[in-house]
ZAVOVEX-667412 format. One record per residue (C-alpha): x, y, z; residue number from 1; residue in three letters. Coordinates in Angstrom, 3 decimals. Layout:
REM residues N
+----------+----------+----------+------+------+
|       c1 |       c2 |       c3 | resi | resn |
+----------+----------+----------+------+------+
|        X |        Y |        Z |  NUM |  ALA |
...
+----------+----------+----------+------+------+
END
This chain:
REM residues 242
+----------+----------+----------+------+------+
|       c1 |       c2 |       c3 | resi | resn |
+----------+----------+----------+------+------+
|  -26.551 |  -18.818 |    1.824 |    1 |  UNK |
|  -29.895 |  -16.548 |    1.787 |    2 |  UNK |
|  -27.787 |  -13.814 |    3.549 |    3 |  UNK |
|  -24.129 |  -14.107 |    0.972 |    4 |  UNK |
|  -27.191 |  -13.656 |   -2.320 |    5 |  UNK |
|  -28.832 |  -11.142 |   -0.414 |    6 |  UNK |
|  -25.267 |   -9.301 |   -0.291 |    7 |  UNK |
|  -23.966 |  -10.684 |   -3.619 |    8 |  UNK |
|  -27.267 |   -8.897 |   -5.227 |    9 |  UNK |
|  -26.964 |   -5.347 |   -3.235 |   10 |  UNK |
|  -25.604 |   -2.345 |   -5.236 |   11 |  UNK |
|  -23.787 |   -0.631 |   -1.637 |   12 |  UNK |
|  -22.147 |   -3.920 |   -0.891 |   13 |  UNK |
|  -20.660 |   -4.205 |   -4.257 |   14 |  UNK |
|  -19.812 |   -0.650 |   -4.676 |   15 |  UNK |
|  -17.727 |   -1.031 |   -1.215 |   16 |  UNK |
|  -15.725 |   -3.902 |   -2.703 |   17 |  UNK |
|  -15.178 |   -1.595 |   -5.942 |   18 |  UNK |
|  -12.811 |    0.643 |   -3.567 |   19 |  UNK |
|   -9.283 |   -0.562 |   -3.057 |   20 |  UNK |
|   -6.479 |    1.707 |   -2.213 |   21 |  UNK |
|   -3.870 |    0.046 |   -4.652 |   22 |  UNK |
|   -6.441 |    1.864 |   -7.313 |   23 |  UNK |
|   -4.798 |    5.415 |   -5.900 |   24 |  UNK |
|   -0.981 |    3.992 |   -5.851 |   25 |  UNK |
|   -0.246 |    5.967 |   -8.839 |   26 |  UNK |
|   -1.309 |    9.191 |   -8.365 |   27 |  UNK |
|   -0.483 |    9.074 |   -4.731 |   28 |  UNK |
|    2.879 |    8.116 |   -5.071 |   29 |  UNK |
|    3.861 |   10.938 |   -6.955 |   30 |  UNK |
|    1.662 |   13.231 |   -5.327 |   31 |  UNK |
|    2.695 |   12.319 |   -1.793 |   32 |  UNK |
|    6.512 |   12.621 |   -3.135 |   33 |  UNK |
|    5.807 |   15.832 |   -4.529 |   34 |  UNK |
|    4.558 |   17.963 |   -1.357 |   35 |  UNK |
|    6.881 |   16.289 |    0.819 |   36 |  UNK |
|    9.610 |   17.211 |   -1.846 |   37 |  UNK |
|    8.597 |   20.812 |   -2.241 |   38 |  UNK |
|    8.098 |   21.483 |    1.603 |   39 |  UNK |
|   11.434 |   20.033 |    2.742 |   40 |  UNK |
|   13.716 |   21.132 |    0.225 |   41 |  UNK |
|   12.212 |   24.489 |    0.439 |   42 |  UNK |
|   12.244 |   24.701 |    4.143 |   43 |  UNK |
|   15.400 |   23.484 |    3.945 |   44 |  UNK |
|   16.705 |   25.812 |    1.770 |   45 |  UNK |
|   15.236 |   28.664 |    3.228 |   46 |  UNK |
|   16.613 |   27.573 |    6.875 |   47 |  UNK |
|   19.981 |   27.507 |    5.625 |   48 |  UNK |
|   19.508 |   31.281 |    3.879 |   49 |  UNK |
|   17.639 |   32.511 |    7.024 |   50 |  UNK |
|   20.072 |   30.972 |    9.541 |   51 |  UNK |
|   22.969 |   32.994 |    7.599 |   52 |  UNK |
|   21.732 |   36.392 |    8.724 |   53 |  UNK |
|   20.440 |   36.980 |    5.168 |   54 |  UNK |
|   18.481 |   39.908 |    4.552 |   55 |  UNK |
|   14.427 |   39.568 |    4.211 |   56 |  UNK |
|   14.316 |   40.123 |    0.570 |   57 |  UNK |
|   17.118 |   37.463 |   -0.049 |   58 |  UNK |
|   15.434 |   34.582 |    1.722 |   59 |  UNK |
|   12.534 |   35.205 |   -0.296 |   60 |  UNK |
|   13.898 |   35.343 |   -3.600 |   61 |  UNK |
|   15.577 |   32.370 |   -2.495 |   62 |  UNK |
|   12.002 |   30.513 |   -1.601 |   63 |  UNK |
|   10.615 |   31.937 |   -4.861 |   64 |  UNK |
|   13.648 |   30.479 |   -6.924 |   65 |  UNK |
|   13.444 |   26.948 |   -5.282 |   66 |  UNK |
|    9.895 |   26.622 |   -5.701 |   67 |  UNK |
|   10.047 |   27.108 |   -9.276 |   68 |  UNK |
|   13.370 |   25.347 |  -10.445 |   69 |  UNK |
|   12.006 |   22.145 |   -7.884 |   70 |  UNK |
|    8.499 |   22.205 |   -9.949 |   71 |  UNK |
|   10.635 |   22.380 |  -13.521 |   72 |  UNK |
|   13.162 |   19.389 |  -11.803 |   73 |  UNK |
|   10.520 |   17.545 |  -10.312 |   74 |  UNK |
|    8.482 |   17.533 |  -13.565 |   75 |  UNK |
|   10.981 |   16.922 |  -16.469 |   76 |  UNK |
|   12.282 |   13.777 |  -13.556 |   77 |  UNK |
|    9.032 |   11.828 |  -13.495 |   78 |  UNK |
|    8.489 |   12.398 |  -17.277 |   79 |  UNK |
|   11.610 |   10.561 |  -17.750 |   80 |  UNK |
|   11.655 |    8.168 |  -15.373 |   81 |  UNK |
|    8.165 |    6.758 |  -15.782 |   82 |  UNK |
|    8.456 |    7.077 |  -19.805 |   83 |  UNK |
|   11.534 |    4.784 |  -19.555 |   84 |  UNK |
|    8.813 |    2.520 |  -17.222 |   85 |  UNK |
|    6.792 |    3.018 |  -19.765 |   86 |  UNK |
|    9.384 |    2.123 |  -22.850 |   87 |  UNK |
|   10.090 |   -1.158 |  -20.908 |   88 |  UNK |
|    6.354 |   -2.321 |  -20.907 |   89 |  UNK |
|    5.693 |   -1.524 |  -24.640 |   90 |  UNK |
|    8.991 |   -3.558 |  -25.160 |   91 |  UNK |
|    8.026 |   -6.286 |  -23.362 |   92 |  UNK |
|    3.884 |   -5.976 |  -24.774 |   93 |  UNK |
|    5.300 |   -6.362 |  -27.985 |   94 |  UNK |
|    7.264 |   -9.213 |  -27.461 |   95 |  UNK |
|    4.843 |  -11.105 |  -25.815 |   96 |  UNK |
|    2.691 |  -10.709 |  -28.953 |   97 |  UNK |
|    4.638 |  -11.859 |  -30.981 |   98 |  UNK |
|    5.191 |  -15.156 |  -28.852 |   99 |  UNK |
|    1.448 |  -15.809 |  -28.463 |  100 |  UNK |
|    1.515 |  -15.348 |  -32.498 |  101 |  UNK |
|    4.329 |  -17.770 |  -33.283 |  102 |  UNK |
|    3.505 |  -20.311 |  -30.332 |  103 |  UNK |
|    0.287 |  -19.940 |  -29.109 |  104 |  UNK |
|    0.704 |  -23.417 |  -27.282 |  105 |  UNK |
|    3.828 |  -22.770 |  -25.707 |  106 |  UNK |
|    2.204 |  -19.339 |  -24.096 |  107 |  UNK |
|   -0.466 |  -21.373 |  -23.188 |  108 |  UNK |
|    1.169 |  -23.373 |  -21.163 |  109 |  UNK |
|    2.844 |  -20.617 |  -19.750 |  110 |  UNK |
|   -0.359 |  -19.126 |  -18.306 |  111 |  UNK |
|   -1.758 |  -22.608 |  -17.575 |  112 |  UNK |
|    1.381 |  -23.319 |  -15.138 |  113 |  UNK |
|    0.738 |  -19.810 |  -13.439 |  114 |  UNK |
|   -3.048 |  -20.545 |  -12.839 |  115 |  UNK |
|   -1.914 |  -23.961 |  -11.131 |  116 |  UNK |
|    0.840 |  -22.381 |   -9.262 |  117 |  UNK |
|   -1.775 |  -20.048 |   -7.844 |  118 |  UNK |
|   -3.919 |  -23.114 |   -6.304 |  119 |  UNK |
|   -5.891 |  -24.074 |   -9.330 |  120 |  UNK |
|   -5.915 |  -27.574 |  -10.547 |  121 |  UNK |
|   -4.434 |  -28.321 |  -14.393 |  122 |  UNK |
|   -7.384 |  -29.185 |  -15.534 |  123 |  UNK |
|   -8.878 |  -25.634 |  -14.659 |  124 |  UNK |
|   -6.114 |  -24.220 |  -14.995 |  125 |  UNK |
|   -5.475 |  -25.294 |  -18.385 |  126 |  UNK |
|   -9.768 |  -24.117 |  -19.012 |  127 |  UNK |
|   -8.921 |  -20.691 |  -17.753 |  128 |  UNK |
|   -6.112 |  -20.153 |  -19.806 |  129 |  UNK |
|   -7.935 |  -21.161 |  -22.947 |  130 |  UNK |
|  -10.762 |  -19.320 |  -22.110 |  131 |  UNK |
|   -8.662 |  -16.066 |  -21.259 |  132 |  UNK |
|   -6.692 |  -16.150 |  -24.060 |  133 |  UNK |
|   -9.536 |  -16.838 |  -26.351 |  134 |  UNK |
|  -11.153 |  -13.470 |  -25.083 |  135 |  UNK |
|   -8.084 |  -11.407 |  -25.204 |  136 |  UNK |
|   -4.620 |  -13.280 |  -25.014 |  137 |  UNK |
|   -2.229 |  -10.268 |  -24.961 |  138 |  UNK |
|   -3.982 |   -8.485 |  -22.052 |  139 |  UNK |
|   -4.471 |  -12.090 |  -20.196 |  140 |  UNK |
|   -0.427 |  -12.466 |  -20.338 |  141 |  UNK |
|   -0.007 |   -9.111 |  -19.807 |  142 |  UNK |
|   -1.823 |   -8.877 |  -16.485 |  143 |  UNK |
|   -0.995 |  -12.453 |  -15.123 |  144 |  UNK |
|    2.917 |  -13.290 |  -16.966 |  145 |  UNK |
|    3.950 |   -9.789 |  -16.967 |  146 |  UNK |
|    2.282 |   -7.986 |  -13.835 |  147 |  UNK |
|    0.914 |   -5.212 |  -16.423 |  148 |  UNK |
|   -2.671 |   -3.786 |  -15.575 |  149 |  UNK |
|   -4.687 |   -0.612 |  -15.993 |  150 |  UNK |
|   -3.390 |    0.544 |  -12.597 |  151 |  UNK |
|    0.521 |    0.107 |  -12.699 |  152 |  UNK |
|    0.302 |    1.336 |  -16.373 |  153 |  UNK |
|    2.620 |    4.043 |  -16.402 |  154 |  UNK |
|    1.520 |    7.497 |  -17.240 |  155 |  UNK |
|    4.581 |    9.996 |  -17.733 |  156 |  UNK |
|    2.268 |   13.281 |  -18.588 |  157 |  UNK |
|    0.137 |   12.758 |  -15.374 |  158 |  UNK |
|    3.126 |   11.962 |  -13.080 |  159 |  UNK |
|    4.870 |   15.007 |  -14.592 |  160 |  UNK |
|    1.989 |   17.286 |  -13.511 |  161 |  UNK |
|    0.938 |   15.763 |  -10.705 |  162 |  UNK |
|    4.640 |   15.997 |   -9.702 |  163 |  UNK |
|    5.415 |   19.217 |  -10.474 |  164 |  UNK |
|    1.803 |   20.667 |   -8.801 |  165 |  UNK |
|    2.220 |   18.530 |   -5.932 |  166 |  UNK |
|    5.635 |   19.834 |   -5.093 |  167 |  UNK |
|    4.823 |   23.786 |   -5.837 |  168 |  UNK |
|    1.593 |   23.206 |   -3.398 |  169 |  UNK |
|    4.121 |   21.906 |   -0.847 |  170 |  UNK |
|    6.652 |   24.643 |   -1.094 |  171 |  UNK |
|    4.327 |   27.321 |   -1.503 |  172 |  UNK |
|    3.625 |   26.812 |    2.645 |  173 |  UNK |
|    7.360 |   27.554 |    3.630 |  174 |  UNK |
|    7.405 |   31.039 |    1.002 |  175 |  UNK |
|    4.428 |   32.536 |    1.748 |  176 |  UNK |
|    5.448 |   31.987 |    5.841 |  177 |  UNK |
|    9.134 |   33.482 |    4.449 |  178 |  UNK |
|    7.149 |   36.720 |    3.111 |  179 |  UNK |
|    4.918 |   37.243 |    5.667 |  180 |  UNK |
|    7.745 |   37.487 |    8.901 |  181 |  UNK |
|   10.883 |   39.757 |    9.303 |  182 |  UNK |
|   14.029 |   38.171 |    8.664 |  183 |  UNK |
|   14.894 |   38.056 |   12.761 |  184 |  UNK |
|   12.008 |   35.593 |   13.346 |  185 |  UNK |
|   12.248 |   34.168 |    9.705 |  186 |  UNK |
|   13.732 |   30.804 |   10.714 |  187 |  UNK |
|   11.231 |   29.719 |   13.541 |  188 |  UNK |
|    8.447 |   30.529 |   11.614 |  189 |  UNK |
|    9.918 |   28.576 |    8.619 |  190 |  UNK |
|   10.516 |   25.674 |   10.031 |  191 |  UNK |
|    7.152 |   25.369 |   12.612 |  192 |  UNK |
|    5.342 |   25.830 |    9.367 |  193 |  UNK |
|    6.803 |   23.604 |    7.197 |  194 |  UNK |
|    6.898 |   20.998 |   10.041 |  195 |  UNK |
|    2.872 |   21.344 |   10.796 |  196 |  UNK |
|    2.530 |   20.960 |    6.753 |  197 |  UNK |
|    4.631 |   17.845 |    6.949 |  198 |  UNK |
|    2.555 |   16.579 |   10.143 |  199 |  UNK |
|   -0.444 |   17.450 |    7.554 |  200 |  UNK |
|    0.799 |   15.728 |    4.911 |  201 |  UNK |
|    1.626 |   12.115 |    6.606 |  202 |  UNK |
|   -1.748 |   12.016 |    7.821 |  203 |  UNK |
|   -3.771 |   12.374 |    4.387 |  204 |  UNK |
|   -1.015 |   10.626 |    2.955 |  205 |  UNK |
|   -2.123 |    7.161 |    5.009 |  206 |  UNK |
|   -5.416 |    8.296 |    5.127 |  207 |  UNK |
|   -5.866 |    7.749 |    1.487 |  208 |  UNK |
|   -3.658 |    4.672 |    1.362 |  209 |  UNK |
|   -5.074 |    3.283 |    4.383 |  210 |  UNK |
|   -1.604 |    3.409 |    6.389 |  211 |  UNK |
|   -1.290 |    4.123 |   10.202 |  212 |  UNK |
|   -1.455 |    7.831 |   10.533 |  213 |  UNK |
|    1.252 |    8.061 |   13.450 |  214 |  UNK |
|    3.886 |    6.239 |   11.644 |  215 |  UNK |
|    3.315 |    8.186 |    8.384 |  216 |  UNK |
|    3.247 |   11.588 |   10.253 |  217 |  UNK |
|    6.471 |   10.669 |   13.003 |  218 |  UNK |
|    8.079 |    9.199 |    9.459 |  219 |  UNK |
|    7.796 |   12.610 |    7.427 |  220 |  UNK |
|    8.066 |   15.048 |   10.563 |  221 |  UNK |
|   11.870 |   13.500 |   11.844 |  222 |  UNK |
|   13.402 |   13.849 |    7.864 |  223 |  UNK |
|   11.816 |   16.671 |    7.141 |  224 |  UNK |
|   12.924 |   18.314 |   10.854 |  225 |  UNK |
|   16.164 |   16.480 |    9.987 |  226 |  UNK |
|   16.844 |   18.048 |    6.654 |  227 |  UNK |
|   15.888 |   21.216 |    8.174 |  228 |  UNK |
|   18.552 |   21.189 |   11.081 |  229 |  UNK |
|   21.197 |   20.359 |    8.604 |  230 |  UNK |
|   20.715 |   22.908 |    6.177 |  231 |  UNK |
|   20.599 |   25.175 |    8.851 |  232 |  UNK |
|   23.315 |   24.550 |   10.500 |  233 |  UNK |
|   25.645 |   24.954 |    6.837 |  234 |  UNK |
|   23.886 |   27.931 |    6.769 |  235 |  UNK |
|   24.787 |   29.123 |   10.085 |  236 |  UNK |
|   28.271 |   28.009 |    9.711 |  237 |  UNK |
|   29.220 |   29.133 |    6.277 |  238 |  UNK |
|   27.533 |   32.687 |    6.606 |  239 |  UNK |
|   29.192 |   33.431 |    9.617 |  240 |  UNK |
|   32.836 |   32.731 |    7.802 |  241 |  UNK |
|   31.802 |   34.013 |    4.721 |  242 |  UNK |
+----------+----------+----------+------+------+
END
């Protein structure tokens, strides 16, 4: 008992418990999608130009191109898709208040029958609920009805830019390895590159949400070598009939 106070009342202890990786989910997503976006289909891309027998100043115009139209795509796609996420919780925010206004009983039932679901007993249950909704009823159905917190909030202007920074860091590797090697070794040098970013990427990608690195890097390095192989191959066959 002595030893749970004696870590109950200790400032490190608690500040450990403070740190959970579901806190990062939101930025990580979309920053995790982003790189692996903007190195693969860039790679990709500029496997399929490079395996044509394109010239050294058309595979990087190419690169160049791709890195800026993915940014703009990858952008303007998580501004829309999270503001609709984010239409759809407003919608359902405001409905909610308006059934705690017109039936406050009803809703607090509601919350009262999730609390006992969860292991407490009515009585307590039925406490909790008052008590909650007493403080702040919206946020308490909000958080425990609707599954709405301050961390799956969504945020379309910081997915945007994450998005669109995340993806222009991760295609920036493949270009700059595109400008710096002649067009006959343009290819290998593309695609070891991109492939040691990838590799890279998986592993601070579970390092940060506390994943297995081997299955996060073996996971990113096969599609992305996949994609790669693919593309190159078009490009191979459709330069050599063009």
């Amino acid at each position: 008992m002595a030893a749970m106070e004696g870590s109950a009342a200790g400032a490190p202890e608690q500040a450990h418990h403070a740190v959970h990786y579901v806190n990062r989910v939101g930025w990580l997503r979309a920053a995790v999608l982003g790189a692996n976006d903007g190195i693969v289909s860039t790679a990709s891309l500029l496997a399929g130009i490079a395996a044509s027998g394109a010239a050294r100043e058309a595979i990087l115009l190419s690169g160049i191109a791709a890195l800026v139209a993915g940014a703009m795509s990858m952008a303007a796609g998580e501004y829309v898709s999270v503001s609709a996420q984010s239409d759809t919780e407003r919608a359902d925010l405001a409905k909610e208040k308006r059934a705690i206004a017109q039936q406050p009983d009803v809703e607090w039932q509601e919350l009262r029958g999730i609390y006992v679901e969860r292991g407490l007993t009515p009585e307590l249950a039925g406490e909790v609920a008052r008590q909650l909704m007493d403080a702040d009823a919206l946020a308490a159905h909000a958080r425990d009805e609707l599954g709405i917190s301050n961390i799956s909030t969504a945020r379309p202007v910081q997915a945007a830019l994450t998005s669109a920074a995340t993806f222009s860091a991760g295609a920036l590797a493949p270009v700059v390895a595109a400008a710096l090697c002649p067009a006959s070794i343009a290819l290998p040098v593309i695609v070891i590159t991109s492939l040691l970013c990838l590799a890279l990427l998986g592993y601070v990608g579970a390092r940060l949400g506390g994943g297995k690195t081997a299955r996060s890097v073996g996971r990113v390095v096969f599609w992305g070598m996949l994609a790669m192989v693919v593309t190159a191959g078009a490009g191979r066959l459709f330069g050599a009939a063009i």
